[in-house]
C-alpha positions as CSV (number, residue, x, y, z in Angstrom):
1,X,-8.5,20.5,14.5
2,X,-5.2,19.9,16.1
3,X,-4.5,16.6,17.9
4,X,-4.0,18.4,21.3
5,X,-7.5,19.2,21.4
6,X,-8.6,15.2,21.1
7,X,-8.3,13.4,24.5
8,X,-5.6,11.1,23.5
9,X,-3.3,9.6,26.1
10,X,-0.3,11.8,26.9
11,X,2.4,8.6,25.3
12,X,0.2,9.1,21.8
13,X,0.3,13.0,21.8
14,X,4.2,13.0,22.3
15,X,4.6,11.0,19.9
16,X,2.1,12.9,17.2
17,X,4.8,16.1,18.7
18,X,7.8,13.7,17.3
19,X,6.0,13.1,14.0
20,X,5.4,16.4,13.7
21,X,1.7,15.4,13.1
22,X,0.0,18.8,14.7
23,X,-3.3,18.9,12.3
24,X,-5.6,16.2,11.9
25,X,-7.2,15.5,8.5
26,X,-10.6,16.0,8.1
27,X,-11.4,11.8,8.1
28,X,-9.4,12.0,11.7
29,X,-10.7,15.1,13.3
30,X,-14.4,13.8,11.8
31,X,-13.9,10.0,13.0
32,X,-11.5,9.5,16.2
33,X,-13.9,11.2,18.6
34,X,-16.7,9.0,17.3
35,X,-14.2,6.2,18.0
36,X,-13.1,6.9,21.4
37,X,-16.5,7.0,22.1
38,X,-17.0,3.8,21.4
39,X,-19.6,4.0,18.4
40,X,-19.5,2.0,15.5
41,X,-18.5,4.1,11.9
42,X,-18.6,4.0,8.4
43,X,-15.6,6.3,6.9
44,X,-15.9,7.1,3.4
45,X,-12.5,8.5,2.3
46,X,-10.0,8.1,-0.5
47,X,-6.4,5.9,-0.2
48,X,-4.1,8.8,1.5
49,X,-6.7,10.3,3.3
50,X,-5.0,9.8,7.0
51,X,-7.1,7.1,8.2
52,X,-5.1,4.7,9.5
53,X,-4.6,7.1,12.2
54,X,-8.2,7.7,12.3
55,X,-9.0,4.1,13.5
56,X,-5.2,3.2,15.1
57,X,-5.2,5.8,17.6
58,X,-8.7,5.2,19.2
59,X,-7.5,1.7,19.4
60,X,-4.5,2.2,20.9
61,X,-5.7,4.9,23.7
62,X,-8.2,2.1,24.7
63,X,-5.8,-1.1,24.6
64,X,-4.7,-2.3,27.5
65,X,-1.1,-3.4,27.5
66,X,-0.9,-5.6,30.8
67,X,-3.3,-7.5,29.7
68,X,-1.5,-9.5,25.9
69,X,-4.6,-10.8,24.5
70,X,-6.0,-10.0,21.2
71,X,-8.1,-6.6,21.9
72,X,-8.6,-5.4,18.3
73,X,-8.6,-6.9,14.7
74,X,-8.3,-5.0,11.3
75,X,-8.8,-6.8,8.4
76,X,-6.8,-5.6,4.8
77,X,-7.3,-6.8,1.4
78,X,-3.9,-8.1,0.9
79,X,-0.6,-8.7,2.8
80,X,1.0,-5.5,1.3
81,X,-1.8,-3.6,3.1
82,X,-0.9,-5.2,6.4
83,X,2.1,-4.4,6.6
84,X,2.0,-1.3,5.9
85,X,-1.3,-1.1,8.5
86,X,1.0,-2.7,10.8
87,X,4.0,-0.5,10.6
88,X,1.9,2.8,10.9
89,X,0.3,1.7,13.9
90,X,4.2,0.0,15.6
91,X,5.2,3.9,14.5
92,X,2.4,5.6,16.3
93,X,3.0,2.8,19.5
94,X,6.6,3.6,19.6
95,X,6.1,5.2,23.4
96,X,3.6,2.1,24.3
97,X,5.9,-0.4,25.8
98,X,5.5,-3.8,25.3
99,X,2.7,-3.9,22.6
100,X,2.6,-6.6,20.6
101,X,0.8,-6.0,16.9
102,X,0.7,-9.1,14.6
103,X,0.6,-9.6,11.0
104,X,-1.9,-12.4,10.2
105,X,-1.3,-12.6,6.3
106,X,-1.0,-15.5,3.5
107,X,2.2,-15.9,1.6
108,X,3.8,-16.7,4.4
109,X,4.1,-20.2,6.7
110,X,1.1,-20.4,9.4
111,X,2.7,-22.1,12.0
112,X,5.1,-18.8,13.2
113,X,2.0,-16.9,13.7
114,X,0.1,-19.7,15.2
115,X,3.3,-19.7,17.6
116,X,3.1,-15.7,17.9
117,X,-0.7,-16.4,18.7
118,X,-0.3,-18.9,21.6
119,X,2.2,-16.3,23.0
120,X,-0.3,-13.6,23.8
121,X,-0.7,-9.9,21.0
122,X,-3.0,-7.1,21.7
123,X,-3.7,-5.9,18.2
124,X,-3.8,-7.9,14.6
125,X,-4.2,-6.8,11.4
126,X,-5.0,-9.9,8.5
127,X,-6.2,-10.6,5.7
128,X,-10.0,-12.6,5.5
129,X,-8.8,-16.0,3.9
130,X,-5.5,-16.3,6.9
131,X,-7.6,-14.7,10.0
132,X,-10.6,-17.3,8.8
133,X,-7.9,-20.3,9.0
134,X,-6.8,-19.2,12.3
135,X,-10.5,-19.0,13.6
136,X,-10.9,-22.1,12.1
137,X,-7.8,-23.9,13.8
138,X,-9.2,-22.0,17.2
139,X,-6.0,-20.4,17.8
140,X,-6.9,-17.1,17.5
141,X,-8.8,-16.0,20.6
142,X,-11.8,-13.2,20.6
143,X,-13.1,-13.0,23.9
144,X,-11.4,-10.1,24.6
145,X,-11.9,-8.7,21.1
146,X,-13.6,-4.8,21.4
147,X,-12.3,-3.6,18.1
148,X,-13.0,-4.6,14.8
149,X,-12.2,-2.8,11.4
150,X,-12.8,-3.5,8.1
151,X,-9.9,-1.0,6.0
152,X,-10.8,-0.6,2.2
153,X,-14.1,-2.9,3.0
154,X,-15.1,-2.5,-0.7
155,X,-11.9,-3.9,-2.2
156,X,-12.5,-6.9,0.0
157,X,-15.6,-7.2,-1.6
158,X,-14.5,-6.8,-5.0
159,X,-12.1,-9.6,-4.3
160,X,-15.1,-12.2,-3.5
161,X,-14.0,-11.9,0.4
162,X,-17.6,-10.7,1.3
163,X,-18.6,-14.6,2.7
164,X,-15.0,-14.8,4.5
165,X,-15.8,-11.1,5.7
166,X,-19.2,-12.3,6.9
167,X,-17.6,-15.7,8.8
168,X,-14.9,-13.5,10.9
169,X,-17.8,-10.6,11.9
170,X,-20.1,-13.5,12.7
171,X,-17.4,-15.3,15.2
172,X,-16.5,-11.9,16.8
173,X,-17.8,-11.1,20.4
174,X,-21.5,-9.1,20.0
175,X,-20.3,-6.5,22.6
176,X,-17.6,-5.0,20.1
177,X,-17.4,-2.2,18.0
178,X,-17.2,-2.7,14.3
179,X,-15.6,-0.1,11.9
180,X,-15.6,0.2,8.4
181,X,-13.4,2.5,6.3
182,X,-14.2,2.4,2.4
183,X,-13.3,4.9,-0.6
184,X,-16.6,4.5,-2.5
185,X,-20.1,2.8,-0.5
186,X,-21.9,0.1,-2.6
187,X,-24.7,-1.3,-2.1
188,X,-23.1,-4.6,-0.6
189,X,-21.2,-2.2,2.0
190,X,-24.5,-1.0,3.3
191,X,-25.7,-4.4,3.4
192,X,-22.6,-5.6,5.4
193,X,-23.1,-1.9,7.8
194,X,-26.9,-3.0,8.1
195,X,-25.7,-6.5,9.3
196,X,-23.0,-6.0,11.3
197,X,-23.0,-2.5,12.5
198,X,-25.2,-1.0,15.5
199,X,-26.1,2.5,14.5
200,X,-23.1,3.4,12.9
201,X,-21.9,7.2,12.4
202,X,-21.4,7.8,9.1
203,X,-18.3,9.9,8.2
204,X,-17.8,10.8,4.1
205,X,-15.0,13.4,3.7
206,X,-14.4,14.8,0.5
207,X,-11.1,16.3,-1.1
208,X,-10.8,19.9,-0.6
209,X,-12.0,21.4,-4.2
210,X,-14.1,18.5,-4.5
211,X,-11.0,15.8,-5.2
212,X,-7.4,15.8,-5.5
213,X,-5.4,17.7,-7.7
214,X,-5.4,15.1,-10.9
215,X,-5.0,16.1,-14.1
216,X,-7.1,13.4,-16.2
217,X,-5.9,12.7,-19.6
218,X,-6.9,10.3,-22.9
219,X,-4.6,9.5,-25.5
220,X,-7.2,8.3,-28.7
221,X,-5.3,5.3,-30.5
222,X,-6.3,2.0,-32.2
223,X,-6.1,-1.2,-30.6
224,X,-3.0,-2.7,-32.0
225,X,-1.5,0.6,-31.4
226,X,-1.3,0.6,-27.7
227,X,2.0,-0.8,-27.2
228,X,3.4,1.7,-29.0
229,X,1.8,4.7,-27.9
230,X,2.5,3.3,-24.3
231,X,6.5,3.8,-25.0
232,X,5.9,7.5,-26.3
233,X,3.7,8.6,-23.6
234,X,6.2,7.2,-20.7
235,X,9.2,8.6,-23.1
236,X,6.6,12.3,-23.3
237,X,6.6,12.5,-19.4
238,X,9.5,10.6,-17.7
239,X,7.5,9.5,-14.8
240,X,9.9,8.7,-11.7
241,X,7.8,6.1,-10.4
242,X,4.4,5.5,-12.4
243,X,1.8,2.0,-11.9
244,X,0.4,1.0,-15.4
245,X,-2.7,-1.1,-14.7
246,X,-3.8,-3.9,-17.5
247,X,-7.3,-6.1,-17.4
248,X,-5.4,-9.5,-18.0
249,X,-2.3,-11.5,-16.5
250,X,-1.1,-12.2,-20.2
251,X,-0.9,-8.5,-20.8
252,X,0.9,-7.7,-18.1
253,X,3.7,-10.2,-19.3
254,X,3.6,-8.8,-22.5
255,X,3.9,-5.4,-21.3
256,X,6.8,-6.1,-19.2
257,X,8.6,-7.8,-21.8
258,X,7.9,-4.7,-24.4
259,X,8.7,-2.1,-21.7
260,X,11.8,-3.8,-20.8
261,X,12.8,-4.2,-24.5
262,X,12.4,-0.5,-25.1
263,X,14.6,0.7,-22.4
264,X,11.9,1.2,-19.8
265,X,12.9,0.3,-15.9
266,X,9.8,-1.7,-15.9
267,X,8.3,-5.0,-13.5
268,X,5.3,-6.9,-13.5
269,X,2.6,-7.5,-10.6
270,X,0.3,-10.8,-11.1
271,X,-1.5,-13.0,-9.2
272,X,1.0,-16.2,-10.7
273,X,3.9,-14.6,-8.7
274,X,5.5,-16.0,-5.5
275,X,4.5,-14.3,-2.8
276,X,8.3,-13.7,-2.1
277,X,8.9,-12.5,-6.2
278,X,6.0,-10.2,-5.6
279,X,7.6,-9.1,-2.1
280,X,11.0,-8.1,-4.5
281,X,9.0,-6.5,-6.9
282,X,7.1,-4.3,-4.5
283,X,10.5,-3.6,-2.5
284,X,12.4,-2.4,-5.8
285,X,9.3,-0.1,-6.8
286,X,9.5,1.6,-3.4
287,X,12.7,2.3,-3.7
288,X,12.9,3.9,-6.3
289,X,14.8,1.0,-8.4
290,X,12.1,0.6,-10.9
291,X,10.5,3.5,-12.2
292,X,7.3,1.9,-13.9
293,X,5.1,-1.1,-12.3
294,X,2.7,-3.0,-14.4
295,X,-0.1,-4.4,-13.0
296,X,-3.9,-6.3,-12.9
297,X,-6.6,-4.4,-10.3
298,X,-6.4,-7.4,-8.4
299,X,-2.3,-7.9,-8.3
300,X,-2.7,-4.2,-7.3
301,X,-4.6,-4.1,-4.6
302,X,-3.0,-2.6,-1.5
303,X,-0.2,-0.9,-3.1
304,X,0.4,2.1,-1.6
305,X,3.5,3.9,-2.4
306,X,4.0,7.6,-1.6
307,X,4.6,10.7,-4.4
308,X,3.3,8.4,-7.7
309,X,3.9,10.0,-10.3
310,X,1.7,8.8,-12.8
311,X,-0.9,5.8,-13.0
312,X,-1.3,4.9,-16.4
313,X,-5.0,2.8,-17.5
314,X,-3.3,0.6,-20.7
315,X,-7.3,-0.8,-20.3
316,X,-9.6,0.9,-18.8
317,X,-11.7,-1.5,-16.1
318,X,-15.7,-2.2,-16.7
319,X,-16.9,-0.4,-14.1
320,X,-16.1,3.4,-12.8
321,X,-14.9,2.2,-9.7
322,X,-11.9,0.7,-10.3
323,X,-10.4,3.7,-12.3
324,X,-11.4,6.3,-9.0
325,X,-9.2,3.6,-6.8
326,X,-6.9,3.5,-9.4
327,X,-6.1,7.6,-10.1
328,X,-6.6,8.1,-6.2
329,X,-2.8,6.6,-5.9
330,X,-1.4,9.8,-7.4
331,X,-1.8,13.6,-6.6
332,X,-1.4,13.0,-2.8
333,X,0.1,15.4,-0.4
334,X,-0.9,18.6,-2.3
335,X,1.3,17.4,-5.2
336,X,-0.5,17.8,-8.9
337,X,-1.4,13.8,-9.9
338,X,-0.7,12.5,-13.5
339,X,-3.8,10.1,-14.7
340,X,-3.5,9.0,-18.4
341,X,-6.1,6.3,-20.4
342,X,-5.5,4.7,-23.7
343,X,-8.8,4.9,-25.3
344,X,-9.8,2.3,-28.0
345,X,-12.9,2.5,-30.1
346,X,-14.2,0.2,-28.3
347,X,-14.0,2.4,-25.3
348,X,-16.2,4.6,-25.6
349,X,-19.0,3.9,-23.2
350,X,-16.6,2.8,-20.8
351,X,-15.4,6.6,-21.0
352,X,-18.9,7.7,-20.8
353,X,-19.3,5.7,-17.4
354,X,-16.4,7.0,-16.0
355,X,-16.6,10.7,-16.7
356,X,-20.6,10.4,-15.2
357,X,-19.4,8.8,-12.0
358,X,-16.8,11.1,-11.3
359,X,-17.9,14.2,-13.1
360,X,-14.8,15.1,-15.0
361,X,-14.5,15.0,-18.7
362,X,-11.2,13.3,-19.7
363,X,-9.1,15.8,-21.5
364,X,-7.4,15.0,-25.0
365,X,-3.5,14.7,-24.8
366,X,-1.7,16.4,-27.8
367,X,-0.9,13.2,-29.8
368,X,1.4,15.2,-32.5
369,X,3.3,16.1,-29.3
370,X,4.5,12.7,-28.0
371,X,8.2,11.5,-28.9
372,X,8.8,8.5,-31.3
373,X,8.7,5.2,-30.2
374,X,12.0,4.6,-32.1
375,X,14.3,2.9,-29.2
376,X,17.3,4.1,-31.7
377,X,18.7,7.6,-30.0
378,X,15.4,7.8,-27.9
379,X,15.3,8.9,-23.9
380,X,14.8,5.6,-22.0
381,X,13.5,5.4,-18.8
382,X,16.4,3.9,-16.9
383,X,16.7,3.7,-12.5
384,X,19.8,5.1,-11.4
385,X,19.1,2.9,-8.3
386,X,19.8,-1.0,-7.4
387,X,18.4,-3.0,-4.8
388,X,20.6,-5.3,-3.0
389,X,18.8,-8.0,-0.4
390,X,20.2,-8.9,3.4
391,X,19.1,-12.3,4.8
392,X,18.5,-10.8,8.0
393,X,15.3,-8.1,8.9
394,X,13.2,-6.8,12.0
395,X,13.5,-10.1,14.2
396,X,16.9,-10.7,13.9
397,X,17.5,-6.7,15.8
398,X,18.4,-5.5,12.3
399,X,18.1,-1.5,11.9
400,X,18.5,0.8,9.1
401,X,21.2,2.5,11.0
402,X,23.5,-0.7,11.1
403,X,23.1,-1.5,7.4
404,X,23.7,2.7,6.5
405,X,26.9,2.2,8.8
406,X,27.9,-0.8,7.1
407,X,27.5,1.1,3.8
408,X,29.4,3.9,4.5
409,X,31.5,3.2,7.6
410,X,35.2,2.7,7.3
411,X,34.7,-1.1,5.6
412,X,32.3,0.3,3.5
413,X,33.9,3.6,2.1
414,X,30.5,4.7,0.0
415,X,29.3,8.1,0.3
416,X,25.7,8.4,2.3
417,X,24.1,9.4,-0.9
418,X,24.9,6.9,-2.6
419,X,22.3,5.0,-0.4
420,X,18.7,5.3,-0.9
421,X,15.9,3.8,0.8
422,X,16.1,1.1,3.4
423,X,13.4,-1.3,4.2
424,X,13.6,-3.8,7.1
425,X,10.9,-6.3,6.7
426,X,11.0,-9.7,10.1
427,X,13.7,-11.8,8.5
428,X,14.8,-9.9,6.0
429,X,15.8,-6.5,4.2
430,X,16.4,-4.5,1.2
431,X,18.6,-1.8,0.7
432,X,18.7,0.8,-2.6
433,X,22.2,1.8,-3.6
434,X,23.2,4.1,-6.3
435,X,23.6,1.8,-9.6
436,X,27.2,3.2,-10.3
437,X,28.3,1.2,-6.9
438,X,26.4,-1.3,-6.7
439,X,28.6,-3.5,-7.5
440,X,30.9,-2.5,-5.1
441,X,28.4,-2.1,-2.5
442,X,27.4,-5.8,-2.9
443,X,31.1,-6.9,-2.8
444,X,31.6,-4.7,0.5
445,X,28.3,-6.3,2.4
446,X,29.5,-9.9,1.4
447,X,32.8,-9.7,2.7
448,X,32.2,-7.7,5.5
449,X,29.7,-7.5,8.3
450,X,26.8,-5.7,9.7
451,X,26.7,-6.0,13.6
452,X,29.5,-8.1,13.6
453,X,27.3,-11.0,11.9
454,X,27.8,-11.8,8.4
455,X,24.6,-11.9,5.6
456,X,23.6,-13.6,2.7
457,X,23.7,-10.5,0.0
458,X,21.9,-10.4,-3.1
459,X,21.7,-8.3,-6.1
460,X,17.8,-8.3,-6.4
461,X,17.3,-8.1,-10.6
């Protein structure tokens, strides 16, 4: 279906024309007209699938913009998801003048979006255990609340956020719709449609070819092996960007240590970190500046980072579940995914589980086939990027274009390529440079300016 068929507001088409965005996917072409009508929903649909769209442009063809009270709420499991909820609705908005969408996340101080509160937003997007404070200091108003969406409902739940879930839904206006978007549907998601929901349409949209295009692979080895046949199997495929997912905290530390020992552009994601360490982390990873992230299922949660190489289980998880979120972050966009599982003994039935529930039997890599895990003379897996950070971001009028310009403008003198991704978050940003400069791109942004202002400059390590 193409988006000029849906009766979307002519601001919202042009800017689907700008986008380029001319087909919906099958979860939008299935769910926005349900929306717009209205109705409650229950989308069933993998990470990737489009439907942030799905639910942001009903939402903002109804919103009404004179009036800056809080008109719809989507709730994410983790700050990482907000954001990047946020910024795709702000991108589809872009021709709405004056719309004010709010991030409502912990990690970050209350009382600024208390103050953003008081001032008057239409839309929201939050996490439970922040939008539940707020509700609780009766500073976040509902009365003119229609709109409420639950995106990746059944991660909240897995994350012990079904009673917080259950609070907010409860203190929301009974006139409202209620959405609910969720890659798999447990029982405890029907129980919270049954509650919550008024005859809800139920939209499931399957992967052309029955799923994406993810080559599933098992690489047999003993338990003290692991490590080792970790280092071979990154050094085997050279992953650009690749997420290796570990049961425990203490093994993602160890893994990072090892990985980074052997030569591996490697970081570690745990729930111990800062939220502004795991803000760095996730900023270098997008970038491009590491190449491998290491990570629990619950440190994990939310990431979302386009053309993934390679996600790598170093333990496989006790239920199915998590391993379908887990491989749904590669093989997007058409592009073949990479999904490789060290397999213990002791693994076998969690194998079993898995290849039942998703009805594909895990393929045998060729061990004799992998490289040595010998650091002496072997490939290492190396960034050819560095991030550098700018005390200054999205509030403070800061655009990619002026810190590009700043790069490679006269005072800067580095070639454009030699810049990679920018990302502007309120008060800050972080820029990847090619590692060969970096040094003199650091020394250029501290002793210079961008927009005439000067920065505090970091190299982020």
């Amino acid at each position: 279906m193409d988006f000029a068929a849906l009766p979307l507001s002519p601001p919202l088409l042009q800017v689907l024309e700008e986008l380029e965005f001319k087909t919906a996917t099958p979860i939008q072409a299935q769910s926005i007209p349900v929306l717009l009508q209205g109705q409650d929903l229950v989308g069933q649909a993998q990470t990737g699938s489009g439907k942030t769209a799905a639910f942001a442009l009903p939402i903002l063809q109804k919103v009404r913009l004179q009036d800056r009270r809080l008109q719809a709420l989507v709730l994410c499991p983790t700050r990482e998801l907000c954001a990047q909820v946020a910024g795709e609705i702000r991108r589809l908005a872009r021709r709405l003048p004056g719309l004010q969408v709010l991030v409502l996340a912990g990690g970050q101080p209350i009382r600024p979006q208390v103050e953003a509160l008081e001032k008057g937003a239409h839309l929201a997007v939050g996490t439970p255990g922040r939008v539940l404070d707020l509700l609780d200091r009766e500073v976040l108003g509902t009365r003119q609340l229609a709109t409420v969406v639950l995106d990746e409902a059944d991660r909240m739940l897995d994350m012990g956020f079904r009673e917080d879930m259950e609070r907010i839904l409860a203190a929301m206006p009974p006139a409202r719709q209620t959405v609910l978007f969720s890659a798999t549907f447990p029982p405890d998601i029907e129980a919270l449609s049954r509650t919550f929901q008024k005859k809800p349409t139920r939209v499931t949209v399957e992967e052309e070819g029955g799923g994406p295009a993810i080559q599933q692979l098992r690489y047999d080895c003993a338990l003290e092996e692991k490590t080792q046949f970790l280092i071979r199997i990154l050094r085997q495929y050279q992953p650009a960007s690749a997420i290796i997912f570990c049961n425990l905290k203490v093994t993602v530390t160890e893994l990072e240590k090892a990985l980074t020992e052997a030569g591996v552009s490697a970081d570690g994601l745990q729930g111990d970190l800062e939220q502004f360490e795991r803000d760095k982390v996730m900023a270098k990873f997008r970038n491009g500046s590491t190449r491998v992230l290491i990570a629990t299922d619950v440190a994990g949660r939310g990431i979302d980072v386009e053309a993934l190489d390679a996600v790598i289980n170093f333990d496989l998880p006790i239920q199915p579940e998590p391993y379908v979120h887990r491989i749904g972050r590669t093989g997007r966009a058409g592009r073949t995914g990479l999904a490789i599982s060290l397999v213990t003994p002791r693994d076998t039935r969690k194998v079993e589980d898995i290849e039942h529930a998703t009805g594909v039997k895990l393929e045998r890599g060729d061990v004799e086939a992998l490289p040595s895990a010998d650091p002496r003379g072997a490939v290492k897996l190396e960034s050819n990027w560095e991030t550098l950070y700018i005390s200054a971001g999205r509030k403070d009028k800061m655009r990619p274009g002026d810190i590009l310009g700043a790069l490679t403008g006269e005072a800067g003198g580095l070639n454009a390529t030699d810049v990679g991704k920018i990302e502007i978050q309120d008060h800050i940003a972080y820029v990847a440079v090619a590692r060969r400069v970096a040094r003199v791109a650091f020394q250029r942004l501290s002793e210079g300016r961008i927009k005439g202002r000067k920065h505090r400059i970091e190299r982020v390590k």
